[in-house]
C-alpha positions as CSV (number, residue, x, y, z in Angstrom):
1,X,57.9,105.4,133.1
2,X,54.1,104.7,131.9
3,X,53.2,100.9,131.8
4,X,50.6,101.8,128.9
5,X,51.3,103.7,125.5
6,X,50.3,107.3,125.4
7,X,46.9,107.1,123.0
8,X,45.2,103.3,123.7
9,X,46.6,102.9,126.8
10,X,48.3,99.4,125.8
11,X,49.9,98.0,128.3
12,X,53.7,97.3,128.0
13,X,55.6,94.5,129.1
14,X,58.0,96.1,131.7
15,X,61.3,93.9,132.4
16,X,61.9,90.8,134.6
17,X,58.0,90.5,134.0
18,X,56.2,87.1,134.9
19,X,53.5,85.5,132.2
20,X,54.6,88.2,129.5
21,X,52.0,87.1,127.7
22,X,49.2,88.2,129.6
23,X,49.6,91.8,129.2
24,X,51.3,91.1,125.1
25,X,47.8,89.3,124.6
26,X,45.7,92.3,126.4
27,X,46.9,94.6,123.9
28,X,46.3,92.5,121.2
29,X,42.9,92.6,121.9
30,X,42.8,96.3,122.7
31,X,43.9,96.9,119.2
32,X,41.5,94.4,117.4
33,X,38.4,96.2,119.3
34,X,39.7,99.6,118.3
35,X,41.7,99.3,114.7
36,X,39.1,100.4,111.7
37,X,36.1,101.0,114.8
38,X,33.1,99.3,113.6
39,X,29.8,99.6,116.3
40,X,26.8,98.1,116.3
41,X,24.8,100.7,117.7
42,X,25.1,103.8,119.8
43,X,21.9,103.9,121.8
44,X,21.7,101.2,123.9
45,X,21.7,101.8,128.1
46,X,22.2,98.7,128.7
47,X,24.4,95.5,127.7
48,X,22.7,92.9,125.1
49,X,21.3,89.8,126.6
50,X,23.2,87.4,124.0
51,X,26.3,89.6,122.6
52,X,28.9,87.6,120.3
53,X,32.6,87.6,120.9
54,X,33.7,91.3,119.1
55,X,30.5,93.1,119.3
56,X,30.9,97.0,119.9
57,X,29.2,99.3,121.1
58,X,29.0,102.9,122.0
59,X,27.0,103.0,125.6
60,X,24.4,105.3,125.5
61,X,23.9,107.9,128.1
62,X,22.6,106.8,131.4
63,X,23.8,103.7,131.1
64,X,23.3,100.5,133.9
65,X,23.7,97.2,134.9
66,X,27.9,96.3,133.5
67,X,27.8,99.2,131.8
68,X,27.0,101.4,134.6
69,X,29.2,104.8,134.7
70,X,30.7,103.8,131.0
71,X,28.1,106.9,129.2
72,X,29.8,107.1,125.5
73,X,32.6,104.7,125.8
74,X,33.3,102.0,123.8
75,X,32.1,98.5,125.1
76,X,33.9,95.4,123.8
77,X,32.4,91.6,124.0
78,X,35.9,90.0,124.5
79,X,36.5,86.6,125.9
80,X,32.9,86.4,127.6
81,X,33.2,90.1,129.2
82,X,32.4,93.7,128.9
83,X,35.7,95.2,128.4
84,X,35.7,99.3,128.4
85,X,37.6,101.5,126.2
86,X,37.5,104.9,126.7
87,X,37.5,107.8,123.6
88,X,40.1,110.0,122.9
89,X,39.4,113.0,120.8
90,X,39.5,112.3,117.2
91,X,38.3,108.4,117.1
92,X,36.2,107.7,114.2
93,X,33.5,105.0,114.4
94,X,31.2,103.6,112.2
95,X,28.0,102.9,113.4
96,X,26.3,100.3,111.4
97,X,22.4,100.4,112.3
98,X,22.9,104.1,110.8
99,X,25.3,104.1,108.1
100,X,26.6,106.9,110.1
101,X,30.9,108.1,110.6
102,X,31.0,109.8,113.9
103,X,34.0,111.6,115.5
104,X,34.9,111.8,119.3
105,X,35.4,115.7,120.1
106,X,36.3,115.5,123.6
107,X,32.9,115.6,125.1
108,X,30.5,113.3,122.7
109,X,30.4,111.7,119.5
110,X,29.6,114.0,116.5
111,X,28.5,113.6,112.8
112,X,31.3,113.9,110.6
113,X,28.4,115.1,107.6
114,X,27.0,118.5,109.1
115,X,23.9,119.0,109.8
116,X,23.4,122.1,107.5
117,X,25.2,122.1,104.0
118,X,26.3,125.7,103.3
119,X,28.5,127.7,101.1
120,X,29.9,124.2,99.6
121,X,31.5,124.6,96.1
122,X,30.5,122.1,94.3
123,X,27.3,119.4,95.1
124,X,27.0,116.2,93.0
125,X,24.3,113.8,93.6
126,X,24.9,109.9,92.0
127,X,27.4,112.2,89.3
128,X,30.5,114.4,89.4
129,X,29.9,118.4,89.8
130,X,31.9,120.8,88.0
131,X,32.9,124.3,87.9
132,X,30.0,124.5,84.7
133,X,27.0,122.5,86.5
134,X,28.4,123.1,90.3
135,X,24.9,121.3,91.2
136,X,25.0,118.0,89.4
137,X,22.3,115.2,89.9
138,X,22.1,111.8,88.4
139,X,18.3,110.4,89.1
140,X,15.4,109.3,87.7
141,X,12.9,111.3,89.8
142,X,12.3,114.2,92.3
143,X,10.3,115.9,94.7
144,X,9.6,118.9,95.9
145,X,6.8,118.7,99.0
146,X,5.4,121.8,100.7
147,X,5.9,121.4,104.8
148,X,1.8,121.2,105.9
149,X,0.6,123.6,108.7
150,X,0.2,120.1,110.9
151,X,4.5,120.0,110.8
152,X,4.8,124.0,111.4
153,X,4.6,124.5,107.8
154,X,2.1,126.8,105.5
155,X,1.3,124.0,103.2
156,X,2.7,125.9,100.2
157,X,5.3,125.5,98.5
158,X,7.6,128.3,96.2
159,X,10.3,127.7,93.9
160,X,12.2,131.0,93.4
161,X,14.9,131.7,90.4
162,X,16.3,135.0,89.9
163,X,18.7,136.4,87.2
164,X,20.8,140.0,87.8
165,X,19.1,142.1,85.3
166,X,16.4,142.0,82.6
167,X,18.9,141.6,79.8
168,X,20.3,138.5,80.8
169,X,18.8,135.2,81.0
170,X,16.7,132.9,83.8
171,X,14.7,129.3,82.6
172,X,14.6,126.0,82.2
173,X,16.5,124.2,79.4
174,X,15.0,120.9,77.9
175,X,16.9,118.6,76.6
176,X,17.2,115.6,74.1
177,X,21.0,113.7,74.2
178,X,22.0,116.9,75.7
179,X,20.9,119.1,72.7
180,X,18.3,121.6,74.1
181,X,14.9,121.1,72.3
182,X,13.3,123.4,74.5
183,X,13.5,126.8,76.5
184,X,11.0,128.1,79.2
185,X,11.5,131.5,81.1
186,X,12.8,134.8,80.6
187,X,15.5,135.3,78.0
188,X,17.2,138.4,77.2
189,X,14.2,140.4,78.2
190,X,11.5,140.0,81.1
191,X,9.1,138.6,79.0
192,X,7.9,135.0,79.6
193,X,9.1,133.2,76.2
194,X,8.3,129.3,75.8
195,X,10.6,128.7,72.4
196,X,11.4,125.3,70.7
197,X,14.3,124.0,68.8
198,X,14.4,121.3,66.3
199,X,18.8,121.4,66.4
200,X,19.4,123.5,69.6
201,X,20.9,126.4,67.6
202,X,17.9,127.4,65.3
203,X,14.8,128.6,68.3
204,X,11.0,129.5,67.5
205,X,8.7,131.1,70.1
206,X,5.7,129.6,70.7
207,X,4.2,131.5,73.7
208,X,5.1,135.0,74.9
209,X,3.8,136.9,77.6
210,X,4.2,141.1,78.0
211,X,4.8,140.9,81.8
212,X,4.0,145.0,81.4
213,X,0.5,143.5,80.9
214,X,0.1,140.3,80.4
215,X,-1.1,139.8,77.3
216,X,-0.4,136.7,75.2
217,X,1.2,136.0,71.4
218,X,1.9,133.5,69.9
219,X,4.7,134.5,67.5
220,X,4.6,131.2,65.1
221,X,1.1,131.0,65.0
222,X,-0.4,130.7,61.2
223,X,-2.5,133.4,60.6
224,X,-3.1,135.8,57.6
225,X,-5.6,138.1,55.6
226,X,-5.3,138.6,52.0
227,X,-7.5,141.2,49.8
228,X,-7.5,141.6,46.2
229,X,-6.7,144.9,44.6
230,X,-8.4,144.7,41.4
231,X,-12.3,144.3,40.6
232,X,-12.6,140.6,40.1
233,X,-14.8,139.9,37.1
234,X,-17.5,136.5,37.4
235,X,-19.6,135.3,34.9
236,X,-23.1,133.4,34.9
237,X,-23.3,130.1,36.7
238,X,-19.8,129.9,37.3
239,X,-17.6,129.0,40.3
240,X,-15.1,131.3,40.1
241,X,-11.8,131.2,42.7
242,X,-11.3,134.8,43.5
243,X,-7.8,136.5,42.5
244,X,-6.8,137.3,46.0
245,X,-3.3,139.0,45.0
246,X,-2.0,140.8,48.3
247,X,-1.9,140.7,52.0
248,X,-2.3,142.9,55.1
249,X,-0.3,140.2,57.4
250,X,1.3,136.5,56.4
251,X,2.4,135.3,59.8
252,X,4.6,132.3,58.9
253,X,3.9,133.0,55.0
254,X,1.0,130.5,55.0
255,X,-1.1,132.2,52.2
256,X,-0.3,132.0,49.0
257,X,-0.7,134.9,47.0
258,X,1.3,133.7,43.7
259,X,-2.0,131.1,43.4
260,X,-5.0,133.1,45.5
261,X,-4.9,130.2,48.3
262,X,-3.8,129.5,51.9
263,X,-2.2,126.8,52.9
264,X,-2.4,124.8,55.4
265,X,1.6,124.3,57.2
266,X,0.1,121.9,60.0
267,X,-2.9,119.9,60.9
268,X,-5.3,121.4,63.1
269,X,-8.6,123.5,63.1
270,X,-8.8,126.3,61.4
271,X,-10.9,129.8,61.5
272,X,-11.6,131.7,58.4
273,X,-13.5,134.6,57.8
274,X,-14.2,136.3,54.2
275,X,-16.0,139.3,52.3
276,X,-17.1,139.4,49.0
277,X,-17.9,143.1,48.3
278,X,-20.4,143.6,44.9
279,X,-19.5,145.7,41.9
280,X,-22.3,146.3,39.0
281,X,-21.3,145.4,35.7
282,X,-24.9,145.6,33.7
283,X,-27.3,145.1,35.8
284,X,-28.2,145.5,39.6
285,X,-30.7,142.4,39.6
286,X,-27.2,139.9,40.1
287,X,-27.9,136.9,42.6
288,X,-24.7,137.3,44.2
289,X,-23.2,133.9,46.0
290,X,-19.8,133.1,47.8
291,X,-18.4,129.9,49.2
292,X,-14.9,128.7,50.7
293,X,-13.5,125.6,49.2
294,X,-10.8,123.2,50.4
295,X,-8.3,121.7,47.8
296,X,-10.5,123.2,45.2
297,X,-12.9,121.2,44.7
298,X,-14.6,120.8,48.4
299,X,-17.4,123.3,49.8
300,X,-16.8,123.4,53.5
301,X,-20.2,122.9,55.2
302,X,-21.6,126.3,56.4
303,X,-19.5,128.5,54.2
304,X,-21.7,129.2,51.7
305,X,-23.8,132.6,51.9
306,X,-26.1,134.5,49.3
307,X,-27.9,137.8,48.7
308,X,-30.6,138.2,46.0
309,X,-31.7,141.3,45.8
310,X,-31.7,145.0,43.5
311,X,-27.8,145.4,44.9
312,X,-26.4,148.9,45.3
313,X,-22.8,148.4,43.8
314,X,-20.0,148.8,46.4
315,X,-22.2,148.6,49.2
316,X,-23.6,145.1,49.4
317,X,-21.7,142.6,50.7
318,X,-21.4,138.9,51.7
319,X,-19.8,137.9,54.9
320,X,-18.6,134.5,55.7
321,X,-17.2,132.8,58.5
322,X,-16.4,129.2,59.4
323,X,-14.4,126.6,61.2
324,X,-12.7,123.7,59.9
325,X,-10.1,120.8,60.5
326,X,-7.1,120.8,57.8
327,X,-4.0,118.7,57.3
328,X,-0.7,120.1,56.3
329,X,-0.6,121.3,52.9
330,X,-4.5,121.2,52.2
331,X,-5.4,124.6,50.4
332,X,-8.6,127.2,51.8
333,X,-9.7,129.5,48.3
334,X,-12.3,132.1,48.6
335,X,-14.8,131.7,45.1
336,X,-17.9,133.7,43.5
337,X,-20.8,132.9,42.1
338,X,-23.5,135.3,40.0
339,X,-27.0,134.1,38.7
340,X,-29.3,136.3,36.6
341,X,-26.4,138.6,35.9
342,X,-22.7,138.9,35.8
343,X,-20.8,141.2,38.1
344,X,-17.4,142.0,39.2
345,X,-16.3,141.5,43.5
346,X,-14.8,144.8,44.4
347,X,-11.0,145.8,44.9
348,X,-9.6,146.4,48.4
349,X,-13.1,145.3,50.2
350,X,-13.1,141.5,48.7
351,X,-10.9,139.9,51.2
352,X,-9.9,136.4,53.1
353,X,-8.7,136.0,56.3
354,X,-8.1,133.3,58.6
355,X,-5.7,131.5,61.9
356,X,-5.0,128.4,63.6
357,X,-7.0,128.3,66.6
358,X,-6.4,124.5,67.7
């Protein structure tokens, strides 16, 4: 029969056995050094100048002085001396200077958290994954680094995402309370979208890119040109807002046809470009004038053009082009002026156009 168990090697108390309490006491204190193992470190060689009564240890390799011949054994500071407790496979210990669970496999003392994560099923970091978001992180910043040439690295740095086919969809979703305000990638197609949402159902594209050749729209942006298909008729020394009844394009309905204006659906600076095509009425002597006007009542500077001259009806034309700063709702009118004599501005060659361009 054994006088020690099979796995800590307590000793037993055999029968007729003098001082019982000797060997009752030694495994006492066996199983206080090894019950929930706690170390202190797992590199040292040798034994700490000042240790305090419990201190463990896993002896490093190449160990000396008491520990000499004890390479990755426990070492126990119990009742003022080294006391050694060899592994088993399958010990756990805590090692406290690391923050780090380690098993015993037989031969040394292993990470139980391995040292490449692969094929895991789900990954949550400071939340809980699951099977929708199987990479779930709670945090308030990250990074992403390249590895520099000095550490074996190229010094760059690629982020790659990649969807099945060019019918389904790869990006970023931006989000406000977890209602998505914003979308960036390549939806449905493999053109680069950028699209905002004021309710996360309802999405406008702001920025498209053809990847077949990279040119760029903007889908929402306000832009329009308007003509007039009737011979607008101006009097003498009169400022007259042209009839401008029809358009060749409306993006985002900005001009108003119903009352000859555009109007303004955001603040920013604004292009516009206009052509004011004479028409005889009586005479050819006409000094013929154009202007663009804001709100109805204000010239903007550098808008205003003239010709005075013998015109030759449906030939001579003004053409005017400015930039200017709006606010949401102000109004941009094309209007005609004649001195000397009346006239009419043309059908189909009198025309307004203009965009957003900041």
């Amino acid at each position: 029969m054994s006088d020690a168990t099979t796995h800590l090697l307590l000793p037993y108390i055999l029968a007729a056995q003098a001082q019982k309490h000797v060997t009752h006491n030694e495994a006492l204190r066996i199983l206080d050094g090894l019950v929930q193992l706690s170390v202190l470190d797992r590199d040292l060689t040798a034994p700490p100048a000042s240790p305090t009564d419990g201190d463990r240890y896993i002896v490093g390799s190449g160990a000396t002085g008491d520990w000499a011949g004890w390479d990755l054994n426990i070492a126990l500071w119990t009742d003022g001396a080294w006391l050694r407790l060899p592994p088993r496979t399958g010990w756990r210990a805590w090692v406290e200077d690391e923050g780090l669970l380690l098993v015993y496999d037989g031969s040394g003392w292993v990470g139980t958290t391995p040292a490449s994560l692969k094929n895991l099923a789900l990954l949550g970091l400071g939340t809980t994954a699951d099977a929708a978001n199987p990479f779930s992180a709670k945090l308030n910043a990250a990074l992403w680094t390249a590895k520099t040439v000095a550490e074996g690295g190229t010094g760059d740095l690629f982020y790659t995402m990649n969807k099945e086919v060019a019918g389904d969809d790869l990006g970023l979703t931006l989000q406000t309370g977890f209602v998505t305000k914003a979308l960036v990638g390549l939806f449905g197609s493999d053109r680069f979208r950028l699209a905002v949402s004021a309710d996360g159902s309802t999405f406008f594209d702001g920025l498209s890119v053809d990847n077949a050749n990279g040119i760029v729209d903007q889908p929402r942006l306000p832009r329009f040109k308007a003509y007039t298909n009737y011979d607008n008729y101006v009097g003498v020394g009169t400022w007259t807002k042209i009839g401008l009844n029809n358009t060749d394009t409306n993006d985002q309905g900005a001009f108003d046809a119903a009352n000859n204006h555009f109007v303004a659906p955001v603040d920013g600076t604004y292009l516009f470009g206009a052509t004011l095509m004479y028409k005889v009425n009586a005479s050819t002597t006409a000094r013929m004038r154009g202007r663009l006007v804001v709100n109805g009542t204000t010239e903007i500077r550098g808008s205003l053009g003239e010709i005075s001259a013998t015109h030759v009806t449906l030939a001579t034309a003004i053409w005017l082009q400015t930039m200017v700063p709006l606010t949401a709702g102000d109004t941009v009118e094309l209007q005609g002026y004649f001195r000397v004599a009346d006239g009419y501005f043309a059908a189909d060659h009198t025309s307004l156009w203009g965009a957003k361009i900041g």
